[in-house]
C-alpha positions as CSV (number, residue, x, y, z in Angstrom):
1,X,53.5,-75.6,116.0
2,X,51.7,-78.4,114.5
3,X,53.7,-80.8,112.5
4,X,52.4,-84.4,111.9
5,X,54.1,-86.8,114.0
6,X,55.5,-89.7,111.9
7,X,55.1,-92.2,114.6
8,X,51.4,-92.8,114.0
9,X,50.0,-96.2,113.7
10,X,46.9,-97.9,113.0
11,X,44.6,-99.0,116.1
12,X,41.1,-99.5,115.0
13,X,40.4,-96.5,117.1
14,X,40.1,-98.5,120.1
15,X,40.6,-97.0,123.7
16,X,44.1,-98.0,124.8
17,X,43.8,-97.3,128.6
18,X,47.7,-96.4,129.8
19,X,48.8,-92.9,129.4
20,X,52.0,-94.2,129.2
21,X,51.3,-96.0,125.8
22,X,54.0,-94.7,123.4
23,X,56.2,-92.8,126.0
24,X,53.4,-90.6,126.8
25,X,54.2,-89.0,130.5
26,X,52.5,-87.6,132.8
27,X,54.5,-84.0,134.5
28,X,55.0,-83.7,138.5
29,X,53.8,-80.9,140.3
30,X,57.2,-79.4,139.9
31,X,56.9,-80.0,135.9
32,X,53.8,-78.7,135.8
33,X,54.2,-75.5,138.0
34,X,57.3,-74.3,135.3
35,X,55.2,-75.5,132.4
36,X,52.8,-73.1,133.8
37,X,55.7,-69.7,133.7
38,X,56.9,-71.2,130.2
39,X,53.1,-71.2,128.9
40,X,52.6,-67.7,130.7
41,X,55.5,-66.7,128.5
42,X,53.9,-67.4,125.0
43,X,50.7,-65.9,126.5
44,X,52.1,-62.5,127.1
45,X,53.6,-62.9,124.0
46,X,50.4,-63.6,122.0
47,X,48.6,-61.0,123.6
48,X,50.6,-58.4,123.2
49,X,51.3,-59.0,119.5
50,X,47.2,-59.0,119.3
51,X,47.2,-55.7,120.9
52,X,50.1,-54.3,118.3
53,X,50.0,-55.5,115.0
54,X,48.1,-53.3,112.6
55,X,48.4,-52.9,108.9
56,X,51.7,-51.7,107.7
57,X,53.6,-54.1,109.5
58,X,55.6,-56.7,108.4
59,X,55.5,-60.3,109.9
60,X,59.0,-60.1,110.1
61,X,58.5,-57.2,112.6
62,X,56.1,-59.5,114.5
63,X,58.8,-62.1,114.9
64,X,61.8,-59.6,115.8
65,X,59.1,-58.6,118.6
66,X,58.2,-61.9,119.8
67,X,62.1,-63.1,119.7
68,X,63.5,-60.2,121.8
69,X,59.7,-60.4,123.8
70,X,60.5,-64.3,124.7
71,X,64.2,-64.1,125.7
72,X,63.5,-60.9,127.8
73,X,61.3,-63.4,130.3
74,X,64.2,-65.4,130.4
75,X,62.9,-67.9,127.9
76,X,64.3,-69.0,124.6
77,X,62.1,-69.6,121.4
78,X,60.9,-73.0,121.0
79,X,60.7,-72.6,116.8
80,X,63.4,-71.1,116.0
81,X,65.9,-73.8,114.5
82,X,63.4,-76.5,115.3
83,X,64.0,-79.0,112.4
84,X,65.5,-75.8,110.5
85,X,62.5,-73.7,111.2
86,X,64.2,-70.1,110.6
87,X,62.2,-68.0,113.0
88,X,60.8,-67.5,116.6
89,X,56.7,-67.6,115.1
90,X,54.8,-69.1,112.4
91,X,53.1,-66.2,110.8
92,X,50.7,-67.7,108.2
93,X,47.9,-65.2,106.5
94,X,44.4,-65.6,104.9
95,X,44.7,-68.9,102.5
96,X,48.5,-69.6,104.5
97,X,46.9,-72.6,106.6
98,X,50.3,-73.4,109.3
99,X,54.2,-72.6,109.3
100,X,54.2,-69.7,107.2
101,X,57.8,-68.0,107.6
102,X,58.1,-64.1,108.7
103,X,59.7,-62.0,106.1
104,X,60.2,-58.1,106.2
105,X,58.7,-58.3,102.9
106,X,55.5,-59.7,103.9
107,X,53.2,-56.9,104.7
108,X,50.2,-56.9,106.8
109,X,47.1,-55.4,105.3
110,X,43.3,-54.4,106.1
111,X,41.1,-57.0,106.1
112,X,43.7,-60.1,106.8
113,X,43.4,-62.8,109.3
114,X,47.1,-64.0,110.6
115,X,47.2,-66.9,112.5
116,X,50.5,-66.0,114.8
117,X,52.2,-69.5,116.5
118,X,54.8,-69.5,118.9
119,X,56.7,-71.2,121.8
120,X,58.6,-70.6,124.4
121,X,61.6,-72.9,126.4
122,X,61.7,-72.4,129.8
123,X,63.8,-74.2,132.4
124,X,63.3,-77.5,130.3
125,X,59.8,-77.7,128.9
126,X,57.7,-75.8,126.5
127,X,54.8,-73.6,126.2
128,X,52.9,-73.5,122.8
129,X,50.2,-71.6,121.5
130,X,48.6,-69.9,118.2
131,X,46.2,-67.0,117.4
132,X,44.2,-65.7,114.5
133,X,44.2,-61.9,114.4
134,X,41.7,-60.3,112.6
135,X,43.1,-56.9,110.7
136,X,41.3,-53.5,110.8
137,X,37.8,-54.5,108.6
138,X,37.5,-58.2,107.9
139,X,34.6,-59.3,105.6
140,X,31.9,-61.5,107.6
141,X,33.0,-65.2,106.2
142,X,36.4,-64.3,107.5
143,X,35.1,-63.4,111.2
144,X,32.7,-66.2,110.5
145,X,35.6,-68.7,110.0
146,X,37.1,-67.0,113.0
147,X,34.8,-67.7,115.7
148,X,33.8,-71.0,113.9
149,X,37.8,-72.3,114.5
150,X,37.9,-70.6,118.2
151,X,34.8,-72.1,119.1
152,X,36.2,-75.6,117.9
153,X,39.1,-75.1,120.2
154,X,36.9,-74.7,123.6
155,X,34.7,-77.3,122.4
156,X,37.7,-79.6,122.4
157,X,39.3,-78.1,125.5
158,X,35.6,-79.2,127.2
159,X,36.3,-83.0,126.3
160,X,39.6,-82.6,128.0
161,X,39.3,-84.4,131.5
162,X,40.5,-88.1,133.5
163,X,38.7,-90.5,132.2
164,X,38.0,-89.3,128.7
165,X,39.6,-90.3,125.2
166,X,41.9,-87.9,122.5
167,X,38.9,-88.9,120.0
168,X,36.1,-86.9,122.5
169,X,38.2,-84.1,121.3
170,X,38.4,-85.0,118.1
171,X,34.5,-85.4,117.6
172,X,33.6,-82.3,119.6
173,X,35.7,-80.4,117.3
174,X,34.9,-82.4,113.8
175,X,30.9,-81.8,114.8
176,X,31.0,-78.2,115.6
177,X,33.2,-77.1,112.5
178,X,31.2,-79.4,110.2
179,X,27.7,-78.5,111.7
180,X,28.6,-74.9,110.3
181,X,29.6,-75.9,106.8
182,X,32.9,-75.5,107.7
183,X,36.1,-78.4,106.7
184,X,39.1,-79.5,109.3
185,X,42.5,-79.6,108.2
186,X,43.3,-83.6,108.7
187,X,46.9,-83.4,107.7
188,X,47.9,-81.4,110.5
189,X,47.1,-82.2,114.4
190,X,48.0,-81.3,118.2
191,X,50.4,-83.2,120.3
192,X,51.5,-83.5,123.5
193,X,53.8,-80.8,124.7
194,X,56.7,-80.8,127.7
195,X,60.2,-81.7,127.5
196,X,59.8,-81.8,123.8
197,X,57.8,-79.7,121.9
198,X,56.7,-82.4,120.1
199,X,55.4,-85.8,122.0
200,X,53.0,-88.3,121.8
201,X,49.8,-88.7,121.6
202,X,49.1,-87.3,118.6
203,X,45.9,-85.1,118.9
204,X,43.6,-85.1,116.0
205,X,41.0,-82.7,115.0
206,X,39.0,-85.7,113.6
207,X,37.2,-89.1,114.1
208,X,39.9,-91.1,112.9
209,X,41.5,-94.9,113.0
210,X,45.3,-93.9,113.0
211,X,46.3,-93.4,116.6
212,X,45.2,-95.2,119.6
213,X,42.8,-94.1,121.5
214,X,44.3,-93.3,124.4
215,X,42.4,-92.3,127.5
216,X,43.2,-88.8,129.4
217,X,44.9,-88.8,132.6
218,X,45.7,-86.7,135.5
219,X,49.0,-85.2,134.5
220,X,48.9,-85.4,131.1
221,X,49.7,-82.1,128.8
222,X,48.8,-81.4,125.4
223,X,48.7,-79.1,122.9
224,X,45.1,-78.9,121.1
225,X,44.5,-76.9,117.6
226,X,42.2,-77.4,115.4
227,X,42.6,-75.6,111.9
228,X,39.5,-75.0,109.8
229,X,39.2,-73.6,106.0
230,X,36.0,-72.0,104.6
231,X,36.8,-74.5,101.6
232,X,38.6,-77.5,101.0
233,X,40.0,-79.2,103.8
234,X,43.1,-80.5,101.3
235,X,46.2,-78.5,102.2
236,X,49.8,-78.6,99.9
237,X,53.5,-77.2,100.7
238,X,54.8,-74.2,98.9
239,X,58.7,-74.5,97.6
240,X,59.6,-73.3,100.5
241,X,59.4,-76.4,102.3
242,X,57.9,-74.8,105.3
243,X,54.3,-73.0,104.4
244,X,51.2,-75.2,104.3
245,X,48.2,-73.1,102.0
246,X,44.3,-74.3,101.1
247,X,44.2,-76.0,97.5
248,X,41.8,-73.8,96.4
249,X,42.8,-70.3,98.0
250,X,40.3,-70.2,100.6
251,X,40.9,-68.7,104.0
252,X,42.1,-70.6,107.1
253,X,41.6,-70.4,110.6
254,X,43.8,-71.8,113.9
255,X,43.7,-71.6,117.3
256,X,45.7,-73.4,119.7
257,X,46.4,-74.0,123.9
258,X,48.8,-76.0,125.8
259,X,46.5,-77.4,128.3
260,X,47.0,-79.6,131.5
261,X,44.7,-82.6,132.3
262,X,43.3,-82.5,136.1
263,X,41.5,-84.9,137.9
264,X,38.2,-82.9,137.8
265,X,38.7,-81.7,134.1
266,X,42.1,-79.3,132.8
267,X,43.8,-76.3,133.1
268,X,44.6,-73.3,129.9
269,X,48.2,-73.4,130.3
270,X,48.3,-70.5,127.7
271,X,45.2,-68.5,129.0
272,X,46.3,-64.8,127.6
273,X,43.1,-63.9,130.3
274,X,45.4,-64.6,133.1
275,X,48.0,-62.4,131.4
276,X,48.4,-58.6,132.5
């Protein structure tokens, strides 16, 4: 889930070299290693929902699925009532850019993309992760978007290691999507993830001077998602308060991990490969 954090503030974009600027913390092995079963849990979820969804559905049955899905692993949802959210996943389709909320009435048709976000609370911390589903026959500037924002998201994840900064993430992303006449979605980043499933740093998809630059440590986990639209990069709210769509109707992609900083580079918290 990928709300802006309020507590941004100007810094010139220059490195700040404590990871514990702004409360950021760094997990123990015991932290990490339940981290590890809470981000297994959205995994499993994901995947399966990947394997299931078709057209016909409703993303209100993918929600119903993914809530009974999460608290069968002994888990609880990590969206549902967060700030009021209403549901256990953000289901958010074609020109629906984040936060889009499940409805029975919403039904899934050929050629859609669905990004599908979720958590999952386990034992104290929190697993996060999103996924854009391509349905049945997509036309090619919708896979094209697809693999455009996936590829962002490992080209981020590649930055991630000790000793580098949240902006070598932000320009491998902003370069990649931009290089293939692509736009990123600036009004909406990653964050740290733990305790909270919202914590500092702020992790932006873009070169930008309103965080500090804060250099990666051993320790550290974050949650990393770019969002890219075939068209505008300018997003607005819908009356419900809660779905974010494109200005000018284009399609949008997301892809999102929870991932662990290491001393010789990070760890995929919320690998659906390591998944059965």
């Amino acid at each position: 889930m990928n709300i802006l954090s309020t507590l941004l503030s100007p810094s010139n974009g220059k490195p700040q070299s404590t990871a514990h600027h702004r409360g950021i913390e760094l997990k123990s092995a015991r932290e990490i290693e339940i981290m590890r079963q809470a981000s297994r849990i959205v995994a499993t979820v994901l995947k399966e929902i990947a394997e299931m969804v078709k057209p016909g559905m409703t993303t209100g049955d993918l929600d119903a699925y993914a809530e009974k899905r999460i608290r069968s692993m002994g888990a609880t949802p990590s969206f549902k009532g967060y700030q009021g959210f209403p549901a256990s996943i953000c289901a958010s389709i074609n020109h629906e850019v984040v936060h889009g909320i499940p409805s029975r009435k919403r039904v899934i048709r050929n050629g859609d993309l669905i990004k599908v976000d979720t958590g999952a609370y386990f034992q104290g911390f929190h697993g996060d992760s999103c996924i854009t589903i391509p349905i049945g026959e997509v036309k090619p500037d919708g896979t094209h978007l697809m693999e455009v924002a996936e590829e962002a998201l490992y080209r981020g994840i590649a930055q991630v290691k000790a000793g580098n900064f949240l902006l070598d993430i932000a320009a491998a992303v902003q370069d990649w999507v931009e290089s293939q006449g692509l736009t990123v979605v600036e009004d909406y980043t990653g964050h740290g993830v733990g305790r909270n499933l919202h914590e500092e740093p702020s992790v932006f998809n873009v070169r930008t001077h309103r965080l500090p630059n804060v250099k990666l440590r051993a320790g550290m986990t974050l949650a990393i998602e770019p969002i890219v639209n075939a068209g505008s990069k300018v997003t607005r709210v819908l009356s419900d308060r809660w779905t974010v769509v494109t200005v000018d109707n284009s399609l949008s992609a997301q892809f999102e991990h929870t991932v662990l900083v290491t001393s010789e580079g990070c760890e995929i918290l919320t690998d659906r490969n390591l998944v059965p």
